[in-house]
TIPAVO-431812 format. One record per residue (C-alpha): residue in three letters; y negated, z, x; residue number from 0. Coordinates in pm, 1 decimal. Layout:
// residues N
res = ALA&y = Y&z = Z&x = X&n = NUM .
...
This chain:
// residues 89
res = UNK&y = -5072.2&z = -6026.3&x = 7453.8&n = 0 .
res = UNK&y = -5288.6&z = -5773.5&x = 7596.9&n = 1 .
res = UNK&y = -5275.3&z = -5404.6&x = 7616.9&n = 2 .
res = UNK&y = -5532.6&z = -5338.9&x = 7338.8&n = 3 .
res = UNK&y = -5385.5&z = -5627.0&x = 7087.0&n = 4 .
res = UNK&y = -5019.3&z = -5440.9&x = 7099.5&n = 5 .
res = UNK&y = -5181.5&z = -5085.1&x = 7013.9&n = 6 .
res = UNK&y = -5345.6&z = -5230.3&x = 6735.8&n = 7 .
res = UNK&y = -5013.9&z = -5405.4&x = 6608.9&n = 8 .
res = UNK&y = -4801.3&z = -5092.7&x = 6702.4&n = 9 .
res = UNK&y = -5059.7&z = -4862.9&x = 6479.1&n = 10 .
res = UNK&y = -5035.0&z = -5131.0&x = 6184.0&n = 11 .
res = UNK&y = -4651.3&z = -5129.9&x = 6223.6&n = 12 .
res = UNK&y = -4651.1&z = -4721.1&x = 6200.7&n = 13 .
res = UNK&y = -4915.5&z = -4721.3&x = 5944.1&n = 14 .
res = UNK&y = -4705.9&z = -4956.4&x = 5723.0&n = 15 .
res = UNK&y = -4331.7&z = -4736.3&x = 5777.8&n = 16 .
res = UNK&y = -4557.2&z = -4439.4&x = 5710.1&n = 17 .
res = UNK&y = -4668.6&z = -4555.1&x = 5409.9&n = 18 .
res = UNK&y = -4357.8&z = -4647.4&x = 5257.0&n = 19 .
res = UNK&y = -4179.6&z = -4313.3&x = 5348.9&n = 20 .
res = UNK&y = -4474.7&z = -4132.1&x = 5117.9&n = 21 .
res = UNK&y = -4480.9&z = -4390.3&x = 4868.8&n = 22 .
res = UNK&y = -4113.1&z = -4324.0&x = 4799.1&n = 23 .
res = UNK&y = -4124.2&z = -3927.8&x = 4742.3&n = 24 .
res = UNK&y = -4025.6&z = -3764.8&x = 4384.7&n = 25 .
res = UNK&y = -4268.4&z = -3670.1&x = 4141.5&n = 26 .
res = UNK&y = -4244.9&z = -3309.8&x = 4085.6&n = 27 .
res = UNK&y = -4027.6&z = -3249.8&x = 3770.1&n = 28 .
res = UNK&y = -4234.1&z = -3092.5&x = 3441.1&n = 29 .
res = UNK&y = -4213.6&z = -2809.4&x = 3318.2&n = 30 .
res = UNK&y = -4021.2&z = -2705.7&x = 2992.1&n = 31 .
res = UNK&y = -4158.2&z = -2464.4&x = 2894.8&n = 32 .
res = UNK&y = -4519.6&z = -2487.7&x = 2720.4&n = 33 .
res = UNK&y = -4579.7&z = -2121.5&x = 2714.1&n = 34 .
res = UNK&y = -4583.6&z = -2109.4&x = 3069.6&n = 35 .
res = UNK&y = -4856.1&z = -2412.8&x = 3092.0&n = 36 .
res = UNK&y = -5099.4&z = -2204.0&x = 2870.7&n = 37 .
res = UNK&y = -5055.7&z = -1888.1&x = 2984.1&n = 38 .
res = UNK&y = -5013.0&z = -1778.1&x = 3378.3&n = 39 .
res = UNK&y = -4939.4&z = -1434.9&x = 3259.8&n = 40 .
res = UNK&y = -4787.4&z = -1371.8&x = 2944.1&n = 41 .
res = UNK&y = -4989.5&z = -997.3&x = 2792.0&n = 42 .
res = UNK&y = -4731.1&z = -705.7&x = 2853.1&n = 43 .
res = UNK&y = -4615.8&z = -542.5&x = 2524.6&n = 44 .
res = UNK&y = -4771.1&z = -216.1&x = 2456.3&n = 45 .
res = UNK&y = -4592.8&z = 57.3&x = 2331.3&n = 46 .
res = UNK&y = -4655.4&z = 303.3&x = 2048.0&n = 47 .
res = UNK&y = -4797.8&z = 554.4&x = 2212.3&n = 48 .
res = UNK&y = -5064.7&z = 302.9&x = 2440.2&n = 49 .
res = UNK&y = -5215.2&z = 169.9&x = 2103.9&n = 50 .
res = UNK&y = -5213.9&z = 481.8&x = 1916.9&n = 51 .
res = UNK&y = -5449.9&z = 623.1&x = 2190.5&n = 52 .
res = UNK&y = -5657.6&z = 302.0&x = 2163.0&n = 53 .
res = UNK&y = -5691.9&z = 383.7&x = 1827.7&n = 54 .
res = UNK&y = -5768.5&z = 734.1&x = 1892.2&n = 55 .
res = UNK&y = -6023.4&z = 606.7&x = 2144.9&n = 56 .
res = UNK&y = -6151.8&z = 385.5&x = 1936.1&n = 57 .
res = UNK&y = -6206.0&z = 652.8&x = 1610.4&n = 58 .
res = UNK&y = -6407.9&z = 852.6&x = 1881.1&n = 59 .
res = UNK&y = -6654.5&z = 557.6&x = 1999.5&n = 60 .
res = UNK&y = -6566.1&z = 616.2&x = 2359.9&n = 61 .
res = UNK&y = -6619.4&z = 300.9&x = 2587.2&n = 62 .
res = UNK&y = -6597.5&z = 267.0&x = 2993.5&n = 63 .
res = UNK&y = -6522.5&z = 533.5&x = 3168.8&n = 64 .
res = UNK&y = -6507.6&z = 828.2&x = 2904.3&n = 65 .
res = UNK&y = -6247.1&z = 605.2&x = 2758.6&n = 66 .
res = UNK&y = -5999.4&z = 509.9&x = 3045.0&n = 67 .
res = UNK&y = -6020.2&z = 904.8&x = 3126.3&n = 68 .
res = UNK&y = -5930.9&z = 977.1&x = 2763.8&n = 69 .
res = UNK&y = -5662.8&z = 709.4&x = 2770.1&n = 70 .
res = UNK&y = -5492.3&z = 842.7&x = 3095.4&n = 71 .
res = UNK&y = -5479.7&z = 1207.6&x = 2934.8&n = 72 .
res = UNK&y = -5369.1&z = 1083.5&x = 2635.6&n = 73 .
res = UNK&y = -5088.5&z = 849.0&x = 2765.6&n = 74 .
res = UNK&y = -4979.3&z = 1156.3&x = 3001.4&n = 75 .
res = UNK&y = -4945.4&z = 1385.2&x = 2711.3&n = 76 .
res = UNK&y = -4743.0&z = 1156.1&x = 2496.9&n = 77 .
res = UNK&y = -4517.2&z = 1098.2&x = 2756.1&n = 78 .
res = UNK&y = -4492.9&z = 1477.8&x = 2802.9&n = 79 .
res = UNK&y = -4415.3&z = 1477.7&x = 2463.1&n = 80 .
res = UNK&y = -4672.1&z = 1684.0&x = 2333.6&n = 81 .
res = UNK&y = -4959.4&z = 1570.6&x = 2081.6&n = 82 .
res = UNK&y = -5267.3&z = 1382.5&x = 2165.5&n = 83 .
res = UNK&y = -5540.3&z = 1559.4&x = 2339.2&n = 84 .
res = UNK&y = -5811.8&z = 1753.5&x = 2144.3&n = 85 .
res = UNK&y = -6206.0&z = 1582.5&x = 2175.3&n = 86 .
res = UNK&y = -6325.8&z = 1824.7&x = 2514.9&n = 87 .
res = UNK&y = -6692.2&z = 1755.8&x = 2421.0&n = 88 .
């Protein structure tokens, strides 16, 4: 045998025990849970005082900016305790 005809059966030989080490790996197990297939991220619950501002937003027509601003007051005030913030305009 000759040098080139014992690389070529050495690299069959590794391809072949290669092959067999992959071939034998686990599948990776399923998951159980089929919320977590639909959904990456489940929505966060909002609390009482996010939607009433939302609604309070939404009564005034404010969209974009004018209504993230209004939101951030608004959520800052209810947490303070105090009521919901008069229309500035």
């Amino acid at each position: 045998m000759n040098l080139a005809s014992r690389l070529a059966a050495v690299a069959l030989v590794s391809l072949f025990a290669t092959g067999t080490a992959f071939a034998q790996t686990a599948a990776p197990a399923a998951k159980t849970d089929p919320a977590a297939t639909t959904d990456k991220k489940a929505p966060k619950e909002r609390s009482a005082e996010s939607l009433d501002c939302s609604k309070q937003a939404d009564a005034k027509g404010l969209k974009g900016k004018d209504r993230k601003k209004f939101r951030r007051e608004c959520m800052k005030e209810a947490k303070a305790g105090t009521a919901a913030p008069a229309d500035k305009k």
